[in-house]
C-alpha positions as CSV (number, residue, x, y, z in Angstrom):
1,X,-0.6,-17.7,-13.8
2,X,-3.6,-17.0,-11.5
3,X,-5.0,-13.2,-11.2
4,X,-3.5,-10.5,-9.2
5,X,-5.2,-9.6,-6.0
6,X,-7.5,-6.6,-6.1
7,X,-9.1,-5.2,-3.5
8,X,-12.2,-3.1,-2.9
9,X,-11.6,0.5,-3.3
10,X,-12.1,1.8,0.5
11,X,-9.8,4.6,0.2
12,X,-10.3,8.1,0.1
13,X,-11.6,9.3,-3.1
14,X,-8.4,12.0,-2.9
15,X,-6.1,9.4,-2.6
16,X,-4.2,9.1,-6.2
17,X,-4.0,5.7,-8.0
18,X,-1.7,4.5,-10.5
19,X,-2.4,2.3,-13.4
20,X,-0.7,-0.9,-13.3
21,X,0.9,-0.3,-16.6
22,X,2.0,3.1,-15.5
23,X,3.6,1.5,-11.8
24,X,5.7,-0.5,-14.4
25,X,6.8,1.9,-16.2
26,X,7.6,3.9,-13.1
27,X,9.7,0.8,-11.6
28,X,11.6,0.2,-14.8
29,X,9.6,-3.9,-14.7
30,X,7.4,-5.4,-17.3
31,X,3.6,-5.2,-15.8
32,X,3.5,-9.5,-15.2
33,X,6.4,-8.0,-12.8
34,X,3.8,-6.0,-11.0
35,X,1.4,-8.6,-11.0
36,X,3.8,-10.9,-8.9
37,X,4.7,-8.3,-6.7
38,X,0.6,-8.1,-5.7
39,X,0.4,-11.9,-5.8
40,X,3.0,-11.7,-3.8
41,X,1.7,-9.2,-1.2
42,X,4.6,-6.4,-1.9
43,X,1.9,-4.0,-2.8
44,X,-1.6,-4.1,-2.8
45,X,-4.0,-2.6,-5.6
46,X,-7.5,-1.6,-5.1
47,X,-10.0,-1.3,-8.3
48,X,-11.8,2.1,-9.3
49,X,-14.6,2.4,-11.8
50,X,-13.0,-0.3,-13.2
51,X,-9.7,0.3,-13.5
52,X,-6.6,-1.6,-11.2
53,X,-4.6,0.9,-9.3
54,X,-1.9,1.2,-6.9
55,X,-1.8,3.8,-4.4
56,X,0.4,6.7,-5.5
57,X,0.9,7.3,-1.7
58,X,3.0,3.9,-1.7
59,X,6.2,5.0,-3.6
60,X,8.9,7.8,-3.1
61,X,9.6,10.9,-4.3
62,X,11.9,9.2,-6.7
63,X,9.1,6.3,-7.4
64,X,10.4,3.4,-6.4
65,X,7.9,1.4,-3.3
66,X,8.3,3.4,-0.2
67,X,11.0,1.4,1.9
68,X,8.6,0.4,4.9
69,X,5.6,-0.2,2.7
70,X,6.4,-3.5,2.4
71,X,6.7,-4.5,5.7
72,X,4.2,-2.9,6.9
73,X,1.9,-4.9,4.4
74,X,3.6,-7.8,5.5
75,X,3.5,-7.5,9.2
76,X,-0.7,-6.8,9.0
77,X,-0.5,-9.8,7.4
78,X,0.6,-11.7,9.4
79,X,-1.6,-10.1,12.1
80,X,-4.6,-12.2,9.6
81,X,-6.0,-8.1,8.4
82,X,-7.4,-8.2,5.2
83,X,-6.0,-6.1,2.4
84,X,-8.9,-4.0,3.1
85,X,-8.4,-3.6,6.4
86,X,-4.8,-2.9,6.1
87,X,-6.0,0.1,3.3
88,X,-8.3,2.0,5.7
89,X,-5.3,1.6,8.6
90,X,-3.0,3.4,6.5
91,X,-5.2,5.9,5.5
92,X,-6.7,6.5,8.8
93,X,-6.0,9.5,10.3
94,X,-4.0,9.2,13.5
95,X,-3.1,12.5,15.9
96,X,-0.5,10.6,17.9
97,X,1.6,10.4,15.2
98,X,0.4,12.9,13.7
99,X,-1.5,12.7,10.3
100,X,-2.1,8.8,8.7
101,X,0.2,6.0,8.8
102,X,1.3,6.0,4.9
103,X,1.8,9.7,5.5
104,X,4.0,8.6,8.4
105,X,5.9,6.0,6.5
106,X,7.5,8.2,4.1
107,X,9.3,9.9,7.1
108,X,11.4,9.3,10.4
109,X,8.0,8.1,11.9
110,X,8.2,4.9,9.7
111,X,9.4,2.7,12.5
112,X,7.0,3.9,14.5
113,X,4.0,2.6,12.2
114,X,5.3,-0.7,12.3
115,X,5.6,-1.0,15.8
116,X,1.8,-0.2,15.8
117,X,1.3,-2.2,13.1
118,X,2.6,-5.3,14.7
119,X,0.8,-4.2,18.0
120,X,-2.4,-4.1,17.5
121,X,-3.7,-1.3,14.7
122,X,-7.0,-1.6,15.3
């Protein structure tokens, strides 16, 4: 098996991060689960003072992956954005929407950030 992706951290230092041990304990999946699901671009981690991490932004209030998350990665994607560039879009404070994309996501404005997403977010 090949390493998980990890990107730099170019978040907000308020913005929460999980431990990958603790995401898999949260999704009810063993931790080489997790791994896939970054190798497979499903979620994206970042690394802080040393540590892997997922966003805590990216799941529900129940804790499962937010439902648009995952196109929204995968949309940017395919757009050719880096996973660092696709971090500091999310987080990226937008007043037309209002507030930042993965704020956006978790609501009735989640369509809406993938239509910008596959746009042009930058």
């Amino acid at each position: 098996m090949s390493a998980f992706p990890c990107s730099d951290d170019v978040l907000p230092e308020s913005a929460a991060l999980l431990p990958l041990p603790d995401v898999a304990d949260q999704l009810g999946l063993a931790v080489t689960r997790v791994h896939q699901m970054l190798r497979d671009h499903e979620l994206l981690a970042v690394r802080r003072d040393g540590v892997a991490g997922i966003p805590k932004d990216f799941f529900d209030s129940t804790g499962a992956v937010a439902k648009h998350l995952t196109g929204l990665i995968t949309v940017m994607r395919d757009a050719k954005y880096t996973d660092e560039e696709i971090l500091e879009w999310i987080y990226t404070e937008d007043d037309t929407l209002p507030g930042r994309p993965i704020d956006a996501i978790h609501g009735p404005l989640a369509r809406e950030v993938l239509r910008r997403a596959a746009a042009d977010p930058f």
